[in-house]
N, C-alpha and C positions, 0 to 999 in steps of 0.2 A: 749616483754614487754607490749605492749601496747592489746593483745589478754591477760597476764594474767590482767591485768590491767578494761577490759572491761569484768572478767567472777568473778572480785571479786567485780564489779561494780551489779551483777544480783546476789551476797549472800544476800541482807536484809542488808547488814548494813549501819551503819549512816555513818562510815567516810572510805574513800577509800585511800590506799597508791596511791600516781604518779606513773609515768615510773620512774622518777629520784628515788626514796625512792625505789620501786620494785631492780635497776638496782645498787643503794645502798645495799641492803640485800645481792644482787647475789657475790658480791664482797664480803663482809662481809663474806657469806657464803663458797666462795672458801677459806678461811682465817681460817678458824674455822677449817673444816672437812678436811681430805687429800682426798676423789674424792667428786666431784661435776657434775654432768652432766647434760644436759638439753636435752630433747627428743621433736622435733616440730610434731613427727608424731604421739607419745603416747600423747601429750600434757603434761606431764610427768618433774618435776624435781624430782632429787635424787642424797642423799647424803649415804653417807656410813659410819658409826661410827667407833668407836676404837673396841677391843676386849672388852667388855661386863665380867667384871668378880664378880660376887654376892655369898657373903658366902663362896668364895674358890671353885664357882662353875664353870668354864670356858664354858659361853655361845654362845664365838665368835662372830664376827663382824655381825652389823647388815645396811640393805638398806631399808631408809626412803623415798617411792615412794609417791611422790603428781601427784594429776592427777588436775590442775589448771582448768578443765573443767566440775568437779564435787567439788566443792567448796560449795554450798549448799546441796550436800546431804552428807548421812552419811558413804557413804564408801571413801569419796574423797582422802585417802590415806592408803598406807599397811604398812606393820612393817616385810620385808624377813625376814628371816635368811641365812645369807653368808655363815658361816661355820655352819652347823645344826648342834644342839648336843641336839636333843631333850629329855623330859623326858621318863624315860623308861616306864612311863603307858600309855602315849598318844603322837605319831609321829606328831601330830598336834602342839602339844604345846612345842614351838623351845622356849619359855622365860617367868618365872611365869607371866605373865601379858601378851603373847602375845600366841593365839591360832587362827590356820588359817590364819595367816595373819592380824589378827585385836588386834591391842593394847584397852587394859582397863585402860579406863583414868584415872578412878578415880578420885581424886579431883582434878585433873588437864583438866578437860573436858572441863569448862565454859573458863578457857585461851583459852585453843585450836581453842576451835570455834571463839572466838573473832580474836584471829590473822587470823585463816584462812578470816574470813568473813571482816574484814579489810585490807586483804593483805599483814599482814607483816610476810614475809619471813622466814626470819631469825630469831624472835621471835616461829613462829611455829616451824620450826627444833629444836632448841633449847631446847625445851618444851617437844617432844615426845625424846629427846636423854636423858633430864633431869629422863624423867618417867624409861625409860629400865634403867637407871643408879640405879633404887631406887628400895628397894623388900620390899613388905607391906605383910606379912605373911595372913593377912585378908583375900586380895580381891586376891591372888597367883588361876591361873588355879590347880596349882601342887606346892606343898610347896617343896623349894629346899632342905627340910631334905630328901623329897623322892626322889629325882632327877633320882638319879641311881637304883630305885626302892626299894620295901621294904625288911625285913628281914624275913625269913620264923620261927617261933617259933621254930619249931620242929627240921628242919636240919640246921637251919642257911645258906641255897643257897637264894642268890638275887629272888626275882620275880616280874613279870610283873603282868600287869593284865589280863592279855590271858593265862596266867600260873597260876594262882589262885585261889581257891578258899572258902566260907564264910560254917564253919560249921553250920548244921543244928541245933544242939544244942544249942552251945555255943557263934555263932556269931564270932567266933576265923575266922582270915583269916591262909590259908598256903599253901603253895605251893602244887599245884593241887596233885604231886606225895604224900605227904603226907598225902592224904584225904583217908580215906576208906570207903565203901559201905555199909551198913548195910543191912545183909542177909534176913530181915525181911520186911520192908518200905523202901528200898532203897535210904534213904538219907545219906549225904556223910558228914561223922564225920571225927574232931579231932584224933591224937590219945590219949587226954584228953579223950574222950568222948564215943570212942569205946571201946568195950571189945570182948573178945571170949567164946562163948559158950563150960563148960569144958565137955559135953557129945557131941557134934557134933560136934565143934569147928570154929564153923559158926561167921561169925565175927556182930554182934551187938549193 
């Protein structure tokens, strides 16, 4: 208590929680979440949320890691993923608002910092469980309409975006199988957009 207590005393702020108020939250906090754990070797507390569920999109549990000894900088805590279920264009981003491990506060950023840099506990957990609970289609890494990837025009197969790709023409995306070559300049067409040459039959 008294180590996080003296490293939210070197954040800048004006008012600092006690040990008592700090050892207040901890309680609080085992009360809220079902694990709570405290790491003296990571400097490290972490809680662990409920299953995460947005738009009927099941994002699974997630582990809210404070590192109590980087409190004035900007990484001072992650946002895991427990159960990964990330989106199908990017393995990084496990939750619309959370990629690599770093949550987008959005308008919830000036809270954050405030309770991190005041110390209260329980207020910051609260705050980052509030944000993953919320989807702002705006500020989303990955809009959860795409979650499970998009729909290919032409055959209707799911694809990613390592399977994809953007017609020369027409800006059309579709599944990489569905793209064809053009025998002339080589850009890789729709089959909107390509044709077959009827004396060669060279595709075009």
């Amino acid at each position: 208590l008294h180590d996080y207590e003296r490293a939210a005393a070197t954040a800048g702020n004006r008012r600092t929680s006690s040990s008592r108020d700090i050892l207040a939250d901890l309680i609080a906090l085992d009360s809220e979440f079902d694990e709570v754990s405290i790491s003296m070797e990571r400097h490290c507390i972490t809680v662990t949320t409920d299953v995460v569920v947005l738009e009927g999109v099941d994002l699974g549990r997630f582990a809210i890691v404070l590192n109590w000894h980087r409190l004035n900088e900007r990484g001072a805590y992650e946002v895991e993923a427990l159960d990964a279920s990330p989106a199908a264009a990017s393995d990084d981003t496990t939750h619309p608002h959370v990629q690599s491990n770093s949550l987008c506060e959005g308008d919830g950023k000036a809270a954050i910092r405030n309770a991190l840099s005041e110390g209260r506990l329980f207020d910051f957990f609260l705050l980052v469980r509030q944000i993953l609970e919320t989807y702002n289609s705006a500020s989303a890494y990955v809009n959860l309409e795409d979650w499970q990837g998009s729909e290919c025009p032409d055959c209707g197969r799911t694809m990613h975006d390592d399977d994809s790709s953007l017609c020369e023409a027409c800006s059309t995306t579709t599944c990489y199988e569905c793209m064809t070559g053009c025998g002339s300049c080589e850009d890789r067409l729709c089959s909107d957009c390509i044709r077959s040459c009827p004396d060669c039959d060279n595709s075009t």
